[in-house]
N, C-alpha and C positions, 0 to 999 in steps of 0.2 A: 327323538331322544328317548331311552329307553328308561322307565319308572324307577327309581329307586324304592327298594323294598326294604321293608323295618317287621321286623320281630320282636316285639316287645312282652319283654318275660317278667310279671311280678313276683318278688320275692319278700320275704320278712325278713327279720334281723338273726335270724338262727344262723350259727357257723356252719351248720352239716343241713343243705339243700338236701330236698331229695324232687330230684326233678322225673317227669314222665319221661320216659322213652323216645316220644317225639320233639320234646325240650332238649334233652343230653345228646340226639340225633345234628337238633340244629345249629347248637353249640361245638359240635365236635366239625360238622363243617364248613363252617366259619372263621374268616381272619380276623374281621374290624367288630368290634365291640364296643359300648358307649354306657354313659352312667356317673354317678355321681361318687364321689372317695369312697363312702360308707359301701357303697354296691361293689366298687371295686375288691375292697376289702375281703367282700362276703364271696365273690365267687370268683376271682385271681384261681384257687388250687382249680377250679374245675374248666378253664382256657386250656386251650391247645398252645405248649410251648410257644408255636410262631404270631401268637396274638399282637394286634396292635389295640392300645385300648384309649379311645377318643373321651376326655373327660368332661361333662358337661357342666358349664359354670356360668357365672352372669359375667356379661352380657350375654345373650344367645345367640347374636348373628353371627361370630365366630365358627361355633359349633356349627348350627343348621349350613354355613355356607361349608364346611367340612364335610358334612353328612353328603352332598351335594356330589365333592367328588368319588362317591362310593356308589356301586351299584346295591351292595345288600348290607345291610349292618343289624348286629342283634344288641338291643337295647335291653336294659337292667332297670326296672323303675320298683319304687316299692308298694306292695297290697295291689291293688286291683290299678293296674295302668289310663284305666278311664274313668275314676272316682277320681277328682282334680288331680289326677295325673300326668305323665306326661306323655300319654301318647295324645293327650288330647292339645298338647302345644305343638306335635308331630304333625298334626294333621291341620291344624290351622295354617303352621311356617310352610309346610312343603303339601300344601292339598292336594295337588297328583300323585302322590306317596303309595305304594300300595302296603297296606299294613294290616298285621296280623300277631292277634293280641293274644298272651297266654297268663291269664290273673292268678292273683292269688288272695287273700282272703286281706282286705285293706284292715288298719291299723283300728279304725273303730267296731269292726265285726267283732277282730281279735278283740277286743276290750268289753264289747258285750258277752261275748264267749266265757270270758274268766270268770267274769258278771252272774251270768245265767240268768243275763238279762236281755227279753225278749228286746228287738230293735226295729221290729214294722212300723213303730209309732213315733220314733225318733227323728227330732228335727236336725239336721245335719248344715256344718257352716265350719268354713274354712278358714283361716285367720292367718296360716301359711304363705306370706308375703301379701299377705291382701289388709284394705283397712277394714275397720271399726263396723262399718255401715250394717252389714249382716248379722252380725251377731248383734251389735244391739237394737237391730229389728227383732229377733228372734225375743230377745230378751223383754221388750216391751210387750209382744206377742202374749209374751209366759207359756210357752209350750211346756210341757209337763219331763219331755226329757229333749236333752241338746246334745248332740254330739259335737266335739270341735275340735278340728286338725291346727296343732297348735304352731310356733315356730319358736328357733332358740332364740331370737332378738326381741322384736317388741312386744309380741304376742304368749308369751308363757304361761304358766299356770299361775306366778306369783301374779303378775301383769292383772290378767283377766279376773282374780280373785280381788284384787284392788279396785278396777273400774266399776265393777258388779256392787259391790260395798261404797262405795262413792256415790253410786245413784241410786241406794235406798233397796239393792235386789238381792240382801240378805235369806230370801228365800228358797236357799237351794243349798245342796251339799255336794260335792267336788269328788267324784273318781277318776283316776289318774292311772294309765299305764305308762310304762316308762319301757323301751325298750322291748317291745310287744315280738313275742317269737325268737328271741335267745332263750335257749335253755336255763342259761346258767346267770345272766343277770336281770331275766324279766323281772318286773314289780306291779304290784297293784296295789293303790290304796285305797282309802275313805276317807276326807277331810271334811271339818265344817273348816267355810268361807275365809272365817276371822284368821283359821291356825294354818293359809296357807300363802300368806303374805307373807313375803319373805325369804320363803322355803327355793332351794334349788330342786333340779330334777331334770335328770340324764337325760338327753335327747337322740333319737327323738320320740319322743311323746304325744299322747292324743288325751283327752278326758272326756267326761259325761258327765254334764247338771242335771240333776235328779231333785225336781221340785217339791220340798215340802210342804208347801201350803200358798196359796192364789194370793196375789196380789190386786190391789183395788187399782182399776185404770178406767176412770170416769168417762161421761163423755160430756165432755161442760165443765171445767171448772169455775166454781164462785171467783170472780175478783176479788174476795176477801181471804181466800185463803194465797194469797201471792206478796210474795213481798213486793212491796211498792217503790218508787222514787219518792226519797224523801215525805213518806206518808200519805201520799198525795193523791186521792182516790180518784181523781179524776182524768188522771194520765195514766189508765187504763183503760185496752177494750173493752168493754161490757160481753158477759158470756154468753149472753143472746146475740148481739153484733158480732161476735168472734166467728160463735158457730154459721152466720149469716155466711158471712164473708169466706171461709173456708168452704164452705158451698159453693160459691160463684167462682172460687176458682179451680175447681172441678179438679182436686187433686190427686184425685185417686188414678186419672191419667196422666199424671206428670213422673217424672222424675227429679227436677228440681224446683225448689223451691227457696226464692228471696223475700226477707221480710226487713223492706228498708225504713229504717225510722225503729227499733223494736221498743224502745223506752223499758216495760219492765220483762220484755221479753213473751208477754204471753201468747201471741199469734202465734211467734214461732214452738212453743213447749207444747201447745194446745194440735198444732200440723204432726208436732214429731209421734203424739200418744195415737192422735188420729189417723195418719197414714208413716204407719214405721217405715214405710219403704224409699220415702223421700230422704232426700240431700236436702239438708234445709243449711242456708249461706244468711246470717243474720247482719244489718248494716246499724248503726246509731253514731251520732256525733260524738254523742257525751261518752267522756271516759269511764263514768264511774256505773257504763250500765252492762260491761261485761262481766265484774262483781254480781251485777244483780240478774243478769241473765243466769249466772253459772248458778244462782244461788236457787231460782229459780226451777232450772232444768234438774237440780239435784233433789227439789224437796219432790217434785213429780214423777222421777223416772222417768226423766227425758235426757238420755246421753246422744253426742253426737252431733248438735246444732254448733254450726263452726261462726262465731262469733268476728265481726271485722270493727274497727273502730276507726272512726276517723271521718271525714265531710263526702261523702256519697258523689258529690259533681266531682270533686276532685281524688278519686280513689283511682289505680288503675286494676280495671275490674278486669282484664283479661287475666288475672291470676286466678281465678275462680269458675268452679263450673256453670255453663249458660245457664239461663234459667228460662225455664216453660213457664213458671206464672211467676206473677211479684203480689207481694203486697205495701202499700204503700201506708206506714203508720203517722208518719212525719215526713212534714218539708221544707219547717225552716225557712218558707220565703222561696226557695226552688224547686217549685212544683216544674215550672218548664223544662230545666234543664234537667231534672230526675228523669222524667217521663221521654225525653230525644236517648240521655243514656239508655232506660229499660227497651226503647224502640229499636235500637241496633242490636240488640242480645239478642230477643225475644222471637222467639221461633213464630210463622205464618199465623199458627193457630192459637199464639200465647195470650195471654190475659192479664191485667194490670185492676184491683182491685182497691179501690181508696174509698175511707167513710168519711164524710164531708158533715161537719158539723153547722154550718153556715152557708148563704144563698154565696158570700163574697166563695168562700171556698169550693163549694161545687161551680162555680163561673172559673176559678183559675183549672180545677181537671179536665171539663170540659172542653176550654180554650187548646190546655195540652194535649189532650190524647187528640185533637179535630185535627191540630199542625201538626202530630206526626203517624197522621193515616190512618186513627185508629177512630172506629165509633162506639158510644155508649149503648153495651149492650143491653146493661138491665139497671134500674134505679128503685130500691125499695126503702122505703121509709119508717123506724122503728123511735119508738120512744117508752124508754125503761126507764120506772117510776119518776123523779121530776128534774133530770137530765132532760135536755135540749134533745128535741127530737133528732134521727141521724137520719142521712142517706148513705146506704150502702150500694157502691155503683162499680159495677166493671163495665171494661173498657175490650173491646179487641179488635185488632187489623182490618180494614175494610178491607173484603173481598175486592182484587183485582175485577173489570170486566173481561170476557172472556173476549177476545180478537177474530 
């Protein structure tokens, strides 16, 4: 079967294209064309009368099994086609594809451009149908500039100026293009954070955080600066046993991360400042500890910890991404059945890390992780001033023998 070939032509929002020779060549011998309304719009005068024009929308199997029955088609995408573009969904959906890319300067260049602001050093993240995760990795990061491809729904300018101010990242000021590459309605502005809550703005749009001043991101923080359960200083991790235990569970190669039991949330806020890259999925019984997690995550600048509420054996956890490691803060009396749950998730090489205050309690993790295959990889023992000495102990899969 012979390849279907794609031309993929980036364009900006300007009404009068002015395309290269080998561009207005391709276009002129061509019938099937594809693209989204706005692309339509923009170069409709420059088709060949007999055009057919394949419109690309969600879903995409539609389209791509469209594109299917075509031998050559020339696609319309906007800025650079391989900056989260969409020849790069071209090439994933139809891999044997032969395809040849013709860019044009993406939406963030143009924005520096106006700027005359240098962009070698700018951290770039995309929010364009995608969630939260990236950007507020970036944001805990504190890179000093961000670029971000924004979208007309969840993701805006008002949106993102909201969540940024919500977790304490008052630290930056907000430029905005709007319609980057029309002549006659481009925009550019300057906003602080506070004055652009609220605000509309023509899409589509791109902006740049431009950091005024560092923000403090510890590594350790005191148990005393966290709000507590009910005051209660001792249903918290200690931030020597925190930093312990996020050790052992070697997070900087996971991707996800469960912290079941979270009480006033600190494991999980203390994971999200120290590896932004994680999904961190937090589990607690008690109702009233998602108040004290959110309050928690907001006074640190830790966005993005997805909060579950409800009795852990009885949750149905297929709604949530697997997890590579757990941490087990609490159990309520079901240490066994926590531990057969995190046993089915947990990937060959995952890790289960629980600090055991008592001989009775490290005999229940023990007992657990031995019945579902797992052995005590390491057990260290800390005692921070005249708190009950801890063991902090992971757990991982016995090696199968090999056959």
């Amino acid at each position: 079967m012979e390849r279907i070939k794609f031309f993929i032509i980036g364009i900006d929002d300007n009404r009068e294209q002015h395309f290269s020779a080998e561009v207005a060549a391709i276009i002129a011998s061509h019938v099937h064309f594809s693209g989204g309304v706005r692309h339509y719009e923009i170069v409709k005068p420059y088709l060949p009368a007999n055009h057919h024009w394949l419109p690309v929308m969600v879903p995409l199997a539609p389209v791509v099994d469209c594109y299917r029955e075509h031998q050559s088609v020339v696609v319309f995408a906007s800025g650079d086609p391989l900056f989260f573009g969409f020849a790069n969904t071209i090439m994933r959906e139809l891999p044997d594809a032969e395809v040849q890319v013709f860019p044009s300067f993406n939406s963030l260049q143009l924005l520096a451009h106006r700027l005359l602001m240098p962009y070698h050093d700018m951290h770039i993240v995309s929010l364009t149908g995608r969630p939260w995760l990236r950007f507020d990795e970036a944001l805990i990061h504190g890179y000093e500039k961000i670029g971000v491809l924004t979208d007309n729904r969840e993701h805006t300018p008002s949106s993102i100026a909201e969540r940024m101010l919500d977790y304490g990242y008052n630290n930056y000021q907000m430029q905005v293009g709007e319609l980057l590459g029309n002549n006659q309605q481009e925009r550019v502005t300057t906003w602080r954070l506070t004055d652009v809550v609220g605000q509309s703005f023509a899409s589509p749009n791109c902006l740049v955080l431009s950091r005024t001043a560092p923000r403090s991101r510890p590594f350790g923080i005191p148990e005393s600066d966290f709000h507590l359960l009910d005051g209660r200083a001792r249903m918290i991790t200690k931030m020597p046993v925190r930093l312990l235990s996020l050790s052992l569970l070697n997070l900087r190669q996971r991707g996800v991360f469960w912290d079941v039991g979270f009480c006033t949330g600190s494991v999980s806020v203390e994971a999200r400042l120290q590896f932004p890259h994680l999904q961190i999925v937090a589990f607690e019984q008690r109702p009233e500890g998602e108040a004290l997690l959110r309050a928690n995550a907001q006074r640190f600048g830790a966005p993005g910890i997805e909060t579950v509420i409800g009795d852990f054996t009885e949750l149905d956890l297929s709604l949530y991404p697997k997890p590579h490691a757990a941490f087990i803060g609490g159990h309520g009396g079901k240490m066994h059945a926590m531990v057969a749950k995190l046993s089915l998730l947990l990937p060959n090489d995952g890790v289960i890390v629980f600090n055991s205050v008592s001989a009775e309690s490290r005999q229940l993790f023990t007992d657990a992780i031995a019945q579902q295959g797992f052995c005590l990889q390491q057990c260290i023992r800390m005692q921070i001033d005249d708190f009950n000495a801890i063991d902090v102990m992971s757990a991982v899969r016995q090696a199968q023998p090999i056959a």
